[in-house]
N, C-alpha and C positions, 0 to 999 in steps of 0.2 A: 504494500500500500504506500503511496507518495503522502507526500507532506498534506497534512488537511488540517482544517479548523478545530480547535479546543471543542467546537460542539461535536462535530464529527468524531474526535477521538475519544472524547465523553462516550458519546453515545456507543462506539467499535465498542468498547471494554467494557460499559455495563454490560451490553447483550452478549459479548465473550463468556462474563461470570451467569449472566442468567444462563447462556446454555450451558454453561459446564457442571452447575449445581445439580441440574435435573435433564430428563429429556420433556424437550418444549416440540412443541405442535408450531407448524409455521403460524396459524393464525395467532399463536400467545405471540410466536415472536414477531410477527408485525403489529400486533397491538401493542406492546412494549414498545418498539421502535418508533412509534407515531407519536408518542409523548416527548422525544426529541425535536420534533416540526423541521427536519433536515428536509433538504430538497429531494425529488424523486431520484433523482440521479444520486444522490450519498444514500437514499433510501437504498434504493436496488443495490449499490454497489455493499451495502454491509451484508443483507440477505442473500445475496449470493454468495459471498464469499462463505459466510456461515455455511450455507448450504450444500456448495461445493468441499469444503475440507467437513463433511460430516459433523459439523457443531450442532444439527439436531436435524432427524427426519422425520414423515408425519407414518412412516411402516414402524419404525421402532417405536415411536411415542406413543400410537394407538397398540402396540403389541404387550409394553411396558405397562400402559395403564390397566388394561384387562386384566393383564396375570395379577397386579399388585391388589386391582378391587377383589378378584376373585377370591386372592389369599385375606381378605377382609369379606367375604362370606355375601359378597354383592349378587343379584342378579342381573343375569341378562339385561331386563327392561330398564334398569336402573344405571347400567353400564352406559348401555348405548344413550339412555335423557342425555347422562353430565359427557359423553363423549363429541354429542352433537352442539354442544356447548363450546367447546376446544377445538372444534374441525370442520370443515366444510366439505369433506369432501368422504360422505355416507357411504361411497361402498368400500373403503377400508376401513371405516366401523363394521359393516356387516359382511366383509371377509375374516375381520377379527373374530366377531362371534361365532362365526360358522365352524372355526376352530379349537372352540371351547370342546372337550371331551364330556361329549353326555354323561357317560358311565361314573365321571367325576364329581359332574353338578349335579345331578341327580344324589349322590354319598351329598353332601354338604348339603341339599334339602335334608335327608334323613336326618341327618347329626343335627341339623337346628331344631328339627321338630321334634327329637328326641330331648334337647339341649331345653328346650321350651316345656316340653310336658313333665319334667321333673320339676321347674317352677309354677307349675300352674296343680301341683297336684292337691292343693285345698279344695278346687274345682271339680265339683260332682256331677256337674251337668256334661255329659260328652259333648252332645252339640254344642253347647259353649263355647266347652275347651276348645274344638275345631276350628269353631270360627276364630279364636283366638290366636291360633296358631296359626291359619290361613292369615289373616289380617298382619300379624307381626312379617310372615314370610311374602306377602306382597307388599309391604314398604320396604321391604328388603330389596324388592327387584325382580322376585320369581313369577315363572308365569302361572296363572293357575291352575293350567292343564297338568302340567308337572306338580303343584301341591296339593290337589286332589289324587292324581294317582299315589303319591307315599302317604298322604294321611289315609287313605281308605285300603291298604297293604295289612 
């Protein structure tokens, strides 16, 4: 990179340390970059260069965030809301999901809804309970096709 403005170099190294802290979604990293108000041209010229030496992409960041929701007990539907949030571009969210091992997510319904009916056992009403445990595991994210089949197993 040639000689450039105090703003321009500001701006290079913040979004240097944000990429390197975490993996960033291009849209986090041009909404980060637009709070500097650099011209299009210093715009483009940071996001590419980011882009080109891998300082963040939108396969690894949407790949990263699924595994990390998942090992926090996220569902699907839940994933994909805060993903479309971060990204614009839906079918690497829904390549992402499609790669979720069912056989996985489906154990991790069971473990909650097991995880769930050991605190709920004051609860004498089954029906209740069920819907209790439906309700908790759809704000979680799952779908209810899938927690109706383990709750009624």
């Amino acid at each position: 990179m040639s000689e450039k403005s105090k703003k321009f170099q500001k701006a290079f190294n913040s979004l240097l340390s944000y990429c390197q802290y975490q993996e960033r979604s291009s849209k986090e990293v041009a909404e980060k970059l637009w709070k500097f108000d650099l011209n299009p041209d210093e715009f483009d010229e940071i996001v590419n260069y980011l882009r080109d030496n891998s300082f963040f992409s939108d396969e690894r960041f949407v790949e990263n965030y699924v595994n990390s929701k998942l090992s926090k007990s996220w569902g699907r539907i839940k994933i994909k809301y805060h993903l479309r949030t971060k990204l614009d571009n839906n079918e690497l969210v829904e390549k992402a999901l499609e790669k979720i091992d069912l056989e996985e997510y489906k154990n991790t319904i069971r473990e909650l809804i097991e995880s769930k009916k050991r605190k709920l056992v004051k609860e004498q009403d089954s029906y209740k309970k069920k819907q209790k445990i439906s309700l908790f595991l759809q704000n979680k994210g799952f779908e209810i096709s899938f927690i109706l089949d383990e709750l009624n197993k």
